[in-house]
MARPAFI-620325 format. One line per 2 residues: number of its first residue (from 1); their letters; for each residue x, y, z of N, C-alpha, C. Coordinates in steps of 0.05 Angstrom, whole numbers, padded with zeros to 5 digits, always signed. Layout:
NUM = a = X,Y,Z,X,Y,Z,X,Y,Z ~ ...
***
This chain:
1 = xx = -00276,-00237,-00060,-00271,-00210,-00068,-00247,-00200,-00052 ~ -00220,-00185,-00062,-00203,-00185,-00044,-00208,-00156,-00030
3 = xx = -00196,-00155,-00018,-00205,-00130,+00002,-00182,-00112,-00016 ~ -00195,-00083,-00009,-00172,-00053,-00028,-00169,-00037,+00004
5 = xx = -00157,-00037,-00004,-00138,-00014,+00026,-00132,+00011,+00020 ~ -00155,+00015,+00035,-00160,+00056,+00040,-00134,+00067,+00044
7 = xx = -00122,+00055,+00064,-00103,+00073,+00078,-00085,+00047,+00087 ~ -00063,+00047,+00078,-00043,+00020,+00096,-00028,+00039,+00116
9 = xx = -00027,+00042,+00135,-00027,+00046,+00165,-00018,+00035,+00173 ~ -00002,+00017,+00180,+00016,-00011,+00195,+00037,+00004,+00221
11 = xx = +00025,+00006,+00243,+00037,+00014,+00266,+00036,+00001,+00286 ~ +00069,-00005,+00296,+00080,-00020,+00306,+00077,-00011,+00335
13 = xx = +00050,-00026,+00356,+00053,-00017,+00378,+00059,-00045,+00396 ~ +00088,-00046,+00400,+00095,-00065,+00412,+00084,-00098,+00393
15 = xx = +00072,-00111,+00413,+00053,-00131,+00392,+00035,-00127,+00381 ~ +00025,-00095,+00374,+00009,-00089,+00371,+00000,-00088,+00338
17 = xx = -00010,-00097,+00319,-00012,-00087,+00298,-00041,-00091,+00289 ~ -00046,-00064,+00273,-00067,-00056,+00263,-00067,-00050,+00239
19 = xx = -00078,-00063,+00211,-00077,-00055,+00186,-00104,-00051,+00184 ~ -00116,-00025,+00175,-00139,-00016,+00166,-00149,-00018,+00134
21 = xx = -00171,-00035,+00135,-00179,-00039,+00113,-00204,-00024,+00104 ~ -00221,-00035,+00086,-00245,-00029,+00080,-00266,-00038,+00098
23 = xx = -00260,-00053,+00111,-00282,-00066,+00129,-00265,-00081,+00155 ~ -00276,-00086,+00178,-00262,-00109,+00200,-00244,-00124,+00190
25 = xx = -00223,-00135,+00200,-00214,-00160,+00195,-00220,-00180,+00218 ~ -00238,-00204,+00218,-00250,-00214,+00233,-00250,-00237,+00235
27 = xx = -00255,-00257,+00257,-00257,-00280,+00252,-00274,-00295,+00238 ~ -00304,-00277,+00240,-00327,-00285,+00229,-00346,-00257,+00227
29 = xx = -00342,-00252,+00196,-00353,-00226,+00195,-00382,-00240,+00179 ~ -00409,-00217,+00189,-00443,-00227,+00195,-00451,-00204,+00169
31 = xx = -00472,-00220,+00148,-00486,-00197,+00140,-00508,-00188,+00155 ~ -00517,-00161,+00143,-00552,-00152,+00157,-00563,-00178,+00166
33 = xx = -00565,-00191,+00135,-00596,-00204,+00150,-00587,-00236,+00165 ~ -00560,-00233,+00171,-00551,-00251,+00197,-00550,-00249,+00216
35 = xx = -00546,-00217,+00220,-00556,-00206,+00250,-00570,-00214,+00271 ~ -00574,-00220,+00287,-00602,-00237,+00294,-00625,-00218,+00302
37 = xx = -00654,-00223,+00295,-00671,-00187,+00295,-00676,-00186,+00317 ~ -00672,-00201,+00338,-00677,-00181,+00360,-00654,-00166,+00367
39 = xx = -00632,-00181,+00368,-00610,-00151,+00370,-00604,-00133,+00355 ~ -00621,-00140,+00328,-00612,-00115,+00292,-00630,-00091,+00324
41 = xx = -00661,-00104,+00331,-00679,-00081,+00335,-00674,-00067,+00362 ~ -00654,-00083,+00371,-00639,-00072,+00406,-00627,-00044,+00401
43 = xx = -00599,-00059,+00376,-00578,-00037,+00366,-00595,-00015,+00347 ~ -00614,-00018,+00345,-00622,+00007,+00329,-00639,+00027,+00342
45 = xx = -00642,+00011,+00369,-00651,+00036,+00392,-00635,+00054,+00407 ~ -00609,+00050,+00403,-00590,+00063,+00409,-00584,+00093,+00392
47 = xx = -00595,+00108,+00398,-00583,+00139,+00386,-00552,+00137,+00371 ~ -00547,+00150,+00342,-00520,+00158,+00342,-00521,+00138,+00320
49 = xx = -00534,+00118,+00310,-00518,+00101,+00299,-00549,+00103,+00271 ~ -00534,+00095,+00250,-00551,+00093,+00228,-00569,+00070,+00221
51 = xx = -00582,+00074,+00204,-00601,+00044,+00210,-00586,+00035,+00185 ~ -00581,+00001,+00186,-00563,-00002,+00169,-00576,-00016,+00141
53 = xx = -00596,+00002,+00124,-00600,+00001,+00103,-00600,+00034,+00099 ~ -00596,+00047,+00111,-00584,+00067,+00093,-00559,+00064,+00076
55 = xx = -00571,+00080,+00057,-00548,+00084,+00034,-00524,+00084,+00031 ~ -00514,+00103,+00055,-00486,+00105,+00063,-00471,+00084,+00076
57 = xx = -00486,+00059,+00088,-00473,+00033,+00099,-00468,+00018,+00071 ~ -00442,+00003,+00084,-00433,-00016,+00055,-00447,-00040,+00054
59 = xx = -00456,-00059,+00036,-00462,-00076,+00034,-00453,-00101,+00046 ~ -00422,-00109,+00062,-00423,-00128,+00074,-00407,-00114,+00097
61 = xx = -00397,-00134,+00117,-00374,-00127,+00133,-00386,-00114,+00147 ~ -00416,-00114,+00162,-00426,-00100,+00171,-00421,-00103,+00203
63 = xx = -00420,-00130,+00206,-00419,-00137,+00234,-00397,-00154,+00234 ~ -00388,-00159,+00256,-00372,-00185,+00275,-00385,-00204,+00295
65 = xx = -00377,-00228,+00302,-00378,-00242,+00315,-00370,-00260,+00330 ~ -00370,-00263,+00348,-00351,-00293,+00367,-00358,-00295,+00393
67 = xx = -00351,-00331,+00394,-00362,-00346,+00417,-00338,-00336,+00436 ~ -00345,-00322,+00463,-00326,-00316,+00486,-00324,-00344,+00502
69 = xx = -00347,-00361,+00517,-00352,-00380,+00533,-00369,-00401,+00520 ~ -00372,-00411,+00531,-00396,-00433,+00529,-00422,-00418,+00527
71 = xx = -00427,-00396,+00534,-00452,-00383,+00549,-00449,-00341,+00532 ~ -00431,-00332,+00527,-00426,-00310,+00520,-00417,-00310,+00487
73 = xx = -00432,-00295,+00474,-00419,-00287,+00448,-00420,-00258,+00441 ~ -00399,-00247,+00429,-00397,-00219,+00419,-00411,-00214,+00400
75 = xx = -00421,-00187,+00396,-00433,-00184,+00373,-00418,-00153,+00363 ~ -00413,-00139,+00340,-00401,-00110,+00333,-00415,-00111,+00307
77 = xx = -00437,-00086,+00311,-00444,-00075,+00290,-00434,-00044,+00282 ~ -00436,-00043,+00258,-00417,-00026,+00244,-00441,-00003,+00242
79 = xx = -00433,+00024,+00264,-00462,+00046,+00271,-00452,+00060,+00240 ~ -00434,+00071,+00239,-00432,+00095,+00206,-00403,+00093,+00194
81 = xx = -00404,+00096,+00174,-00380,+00102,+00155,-00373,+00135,+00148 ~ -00344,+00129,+00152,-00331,+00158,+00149,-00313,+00151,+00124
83 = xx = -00297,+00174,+00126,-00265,+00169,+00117,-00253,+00148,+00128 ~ -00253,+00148,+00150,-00227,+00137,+00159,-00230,+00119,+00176
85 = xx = -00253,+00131,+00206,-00259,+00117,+00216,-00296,+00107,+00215 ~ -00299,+00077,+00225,-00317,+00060,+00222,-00321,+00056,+00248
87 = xx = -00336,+00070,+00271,-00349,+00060,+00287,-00368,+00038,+00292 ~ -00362,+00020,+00317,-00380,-00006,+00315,-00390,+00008,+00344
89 = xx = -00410,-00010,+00353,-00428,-00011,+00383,-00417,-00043,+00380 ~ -00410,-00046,+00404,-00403,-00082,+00414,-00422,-00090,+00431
91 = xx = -00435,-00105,+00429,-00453,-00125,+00452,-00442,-00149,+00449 ~ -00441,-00160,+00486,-00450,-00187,+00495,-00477,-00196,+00500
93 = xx = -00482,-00219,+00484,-00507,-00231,+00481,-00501,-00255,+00505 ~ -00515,-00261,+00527,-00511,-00285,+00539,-00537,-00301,+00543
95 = xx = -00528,-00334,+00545,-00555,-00350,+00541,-00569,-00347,+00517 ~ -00562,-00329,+00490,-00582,-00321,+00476,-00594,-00307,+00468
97 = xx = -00599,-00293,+00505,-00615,-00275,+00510,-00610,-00244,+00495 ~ -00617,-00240,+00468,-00614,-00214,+00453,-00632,-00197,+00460
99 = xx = -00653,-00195,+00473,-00670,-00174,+00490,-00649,-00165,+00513 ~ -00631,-00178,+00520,-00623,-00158,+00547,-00589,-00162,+00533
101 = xx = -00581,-00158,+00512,-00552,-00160,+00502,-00547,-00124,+00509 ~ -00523,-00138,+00518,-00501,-00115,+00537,-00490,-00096,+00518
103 = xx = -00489,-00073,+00511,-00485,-00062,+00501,-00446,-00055,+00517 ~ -00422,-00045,+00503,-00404,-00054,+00517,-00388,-00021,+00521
105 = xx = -00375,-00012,+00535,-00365,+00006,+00537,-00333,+00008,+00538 ~ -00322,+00029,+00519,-00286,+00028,+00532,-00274,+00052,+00539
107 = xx = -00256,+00045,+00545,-00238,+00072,+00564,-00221,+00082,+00536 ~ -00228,+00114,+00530,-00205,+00131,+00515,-00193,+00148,+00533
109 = xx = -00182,+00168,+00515,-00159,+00175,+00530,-00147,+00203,+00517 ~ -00148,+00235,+00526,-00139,+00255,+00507,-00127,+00263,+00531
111 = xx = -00104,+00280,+00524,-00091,+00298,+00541,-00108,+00322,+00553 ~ -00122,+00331,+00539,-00142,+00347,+00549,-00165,+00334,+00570
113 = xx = -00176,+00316,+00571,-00199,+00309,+00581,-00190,+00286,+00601 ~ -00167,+00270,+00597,-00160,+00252,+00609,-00179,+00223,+00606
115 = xx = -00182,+00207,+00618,-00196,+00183,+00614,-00226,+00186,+00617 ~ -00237,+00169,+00594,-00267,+00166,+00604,-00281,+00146,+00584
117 = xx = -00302,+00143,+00592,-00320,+00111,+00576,-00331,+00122,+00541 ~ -00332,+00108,+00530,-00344,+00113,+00510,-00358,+00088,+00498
119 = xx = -00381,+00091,+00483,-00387,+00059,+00476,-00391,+00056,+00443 ~ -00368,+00063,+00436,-00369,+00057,+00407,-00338,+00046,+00404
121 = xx = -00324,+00036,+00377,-00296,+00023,+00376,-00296,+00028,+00358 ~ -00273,+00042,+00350,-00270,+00044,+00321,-00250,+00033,+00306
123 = xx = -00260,+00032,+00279,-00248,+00010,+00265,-00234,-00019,+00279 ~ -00252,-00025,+00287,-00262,-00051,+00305,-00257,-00080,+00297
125 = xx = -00233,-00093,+00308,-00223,-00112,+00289,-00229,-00136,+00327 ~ -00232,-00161,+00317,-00240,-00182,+00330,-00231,-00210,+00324
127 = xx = -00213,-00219,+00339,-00196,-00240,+00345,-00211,-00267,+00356 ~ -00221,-00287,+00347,-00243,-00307,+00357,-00215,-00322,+00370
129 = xx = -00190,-00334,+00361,-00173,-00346,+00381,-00161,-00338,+00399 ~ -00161,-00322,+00411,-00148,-00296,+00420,-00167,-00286,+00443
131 = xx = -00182,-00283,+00432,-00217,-00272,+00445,-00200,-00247,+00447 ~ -00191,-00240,+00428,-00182,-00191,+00438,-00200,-00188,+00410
133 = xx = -00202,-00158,+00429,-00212,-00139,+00419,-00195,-00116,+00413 ~ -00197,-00098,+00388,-00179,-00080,+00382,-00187,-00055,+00371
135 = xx = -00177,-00031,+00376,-00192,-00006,+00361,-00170,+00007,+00358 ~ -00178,+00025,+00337,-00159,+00043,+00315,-00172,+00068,+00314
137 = xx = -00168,+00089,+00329,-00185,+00115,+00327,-00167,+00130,+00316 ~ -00165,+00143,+00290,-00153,+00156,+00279,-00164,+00186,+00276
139 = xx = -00146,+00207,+00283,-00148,+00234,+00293,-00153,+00248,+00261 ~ -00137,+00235,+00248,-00138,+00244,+00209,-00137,+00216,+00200
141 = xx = -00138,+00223,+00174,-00133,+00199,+00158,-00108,+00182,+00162 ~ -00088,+00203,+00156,-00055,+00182,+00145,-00062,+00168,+00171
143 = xx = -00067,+00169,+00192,-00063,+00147,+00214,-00039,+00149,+00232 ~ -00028,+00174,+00230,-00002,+00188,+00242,-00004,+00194,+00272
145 = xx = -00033,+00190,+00275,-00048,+00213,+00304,-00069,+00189,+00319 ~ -00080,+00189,+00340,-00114,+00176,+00348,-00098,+00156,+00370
147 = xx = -00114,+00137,+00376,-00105,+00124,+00392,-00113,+00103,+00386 ~ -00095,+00070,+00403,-00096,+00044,+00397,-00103,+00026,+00418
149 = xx = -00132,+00016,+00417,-00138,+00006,+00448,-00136,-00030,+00435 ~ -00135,-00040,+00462,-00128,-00072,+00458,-00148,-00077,+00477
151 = xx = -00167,-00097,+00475,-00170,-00114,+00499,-00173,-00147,+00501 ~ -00175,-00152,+00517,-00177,-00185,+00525,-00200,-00194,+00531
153 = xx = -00220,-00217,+00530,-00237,-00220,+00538,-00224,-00247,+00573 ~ -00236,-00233,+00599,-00217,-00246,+00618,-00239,-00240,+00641
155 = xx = -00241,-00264,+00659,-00258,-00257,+00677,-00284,-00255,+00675 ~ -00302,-00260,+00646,-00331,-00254,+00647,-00333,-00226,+00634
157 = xx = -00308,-00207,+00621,-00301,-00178,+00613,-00282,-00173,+00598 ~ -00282,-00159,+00577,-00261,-00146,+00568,-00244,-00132,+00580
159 = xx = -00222,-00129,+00586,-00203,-00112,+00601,-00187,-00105,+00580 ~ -00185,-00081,+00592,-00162,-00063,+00573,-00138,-00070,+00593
161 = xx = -00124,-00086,+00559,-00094,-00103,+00566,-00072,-00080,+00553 ~ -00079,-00059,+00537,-00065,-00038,+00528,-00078,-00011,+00505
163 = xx = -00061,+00011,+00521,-00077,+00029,+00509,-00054,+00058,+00498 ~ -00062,+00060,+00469,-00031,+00081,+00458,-00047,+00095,+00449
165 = xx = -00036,+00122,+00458,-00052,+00148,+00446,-00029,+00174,+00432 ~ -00028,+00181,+00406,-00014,+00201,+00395,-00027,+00229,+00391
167 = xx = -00021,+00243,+00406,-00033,+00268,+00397,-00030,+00280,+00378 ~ +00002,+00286,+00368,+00010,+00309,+00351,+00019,+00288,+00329
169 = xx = -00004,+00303,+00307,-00006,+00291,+00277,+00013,+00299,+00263 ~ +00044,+00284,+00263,+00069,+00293,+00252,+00079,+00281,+00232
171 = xx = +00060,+00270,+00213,+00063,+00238,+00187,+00086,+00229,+00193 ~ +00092,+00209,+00222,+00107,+00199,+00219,+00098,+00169,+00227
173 = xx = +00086,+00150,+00218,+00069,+00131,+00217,+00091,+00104,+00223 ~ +00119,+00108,+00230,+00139,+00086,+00236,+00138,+00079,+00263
175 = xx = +00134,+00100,+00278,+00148,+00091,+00309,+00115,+00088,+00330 ~ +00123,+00076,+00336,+00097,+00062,+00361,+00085,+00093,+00378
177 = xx = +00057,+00084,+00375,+00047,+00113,+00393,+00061,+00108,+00423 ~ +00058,+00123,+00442,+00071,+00126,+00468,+00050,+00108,+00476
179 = xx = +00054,+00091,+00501,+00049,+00075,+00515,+00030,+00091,+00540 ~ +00004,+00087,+00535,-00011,+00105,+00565,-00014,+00090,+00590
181 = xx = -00028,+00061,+00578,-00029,+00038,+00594,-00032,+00011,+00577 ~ -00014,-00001,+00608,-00009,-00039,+00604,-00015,-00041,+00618
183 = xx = -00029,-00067,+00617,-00048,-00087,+00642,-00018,-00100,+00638 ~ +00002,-00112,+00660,+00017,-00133,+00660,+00006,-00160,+00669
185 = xx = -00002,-00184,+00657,-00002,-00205,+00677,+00017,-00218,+00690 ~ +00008,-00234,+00709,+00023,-00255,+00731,+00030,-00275,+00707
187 = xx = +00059,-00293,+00716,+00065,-00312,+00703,+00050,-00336,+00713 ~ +00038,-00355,+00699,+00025,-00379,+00714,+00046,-00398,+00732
189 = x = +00046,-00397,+00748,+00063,-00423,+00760,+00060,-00451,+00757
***
């Protein structure tokens, strides 16, 4: 089935690109009942998020997934559908163990409030060769406004390897949001 595109959004943040679809673009996108039930019944103890046979959840593209290690895999279930944006909850599952899967937290970012955690990602796209992680928080629709988080999976963690935030919704959807933060790495020797 080919995918229809809500909104084509294509903003150029450095290497950054994000095309928003109808659902994740993923390495390995999970239905419901592939979920695995002890983490469907983990994630649905979490406040804020819908149970995903309501009505208003789409029928596939519900979740993501990928192997981090030998020992760690990601999981992103898709909590509600909007307009525009699609909030996921991300867990690491390790050993298996989906009774104690990590529920994952990331750093945003407003001029007003300045930095702080949040544990949802929106419009939540997942890189299995790559091991990044990526979010698209869009302030309105056109996608002119919100901010663009990147991360890496490094160390046993995701690290935020970059983070662009646009405040003022000016439809101009060409030029790269401002730059808040880069992780730079060391060159390997």
């Amino acid at each position: 089935m080919s995918r229809i595109i809500l909104v084509l959004s294509i903003l150029c943040a450095s290497t950054f690109y994000i095309v928003h679809t109808n659902r994740a673009v993923v390495a390995s996108e999970v239905q419901k009942s592939k979920i695995p039930a002890k983490l469907l019944a983990r994630h649905q103890q979490f406040p804020g998020c819908l149970k995903l046979d309501n009505p208003n959840m789409p029928p596939a593209g519900l979740a993501f997934q990928g192997r981090l290690n030998d020992y760690t895999q990601v999981y992103g279930i898709l909590c509600e559908t909007s307009a525009y944006n699609w909030p996921y909850a991300v867990y690491l599952v390790r050993d298996g163990e989906f009774d104690d899967a990590q529920r994952v937290y990331f750093a945003d970012y407003t001029t007003d409030g300045g930095w702080v955690g949040i544990d949802l990602l929106y419009n939540a796209t997942y890189d299995d060769k790559t091991k990044q992680l990526q979010g698209f928080s869009k302030a309105r629709g056109l996608g002119d406004c919100g901010s663009l988080t990147r991360l890496k999976w490094k160390d046993e963690q995701f690290s935020l390897m970059e983070f662009r935030y646009k405040e003022a919704c000016d439809e101009d959807i060409t030029r790269p949001f401002p730059l808040i933060y880069k992780r730079y790495e060391k060159n390997p020797e």
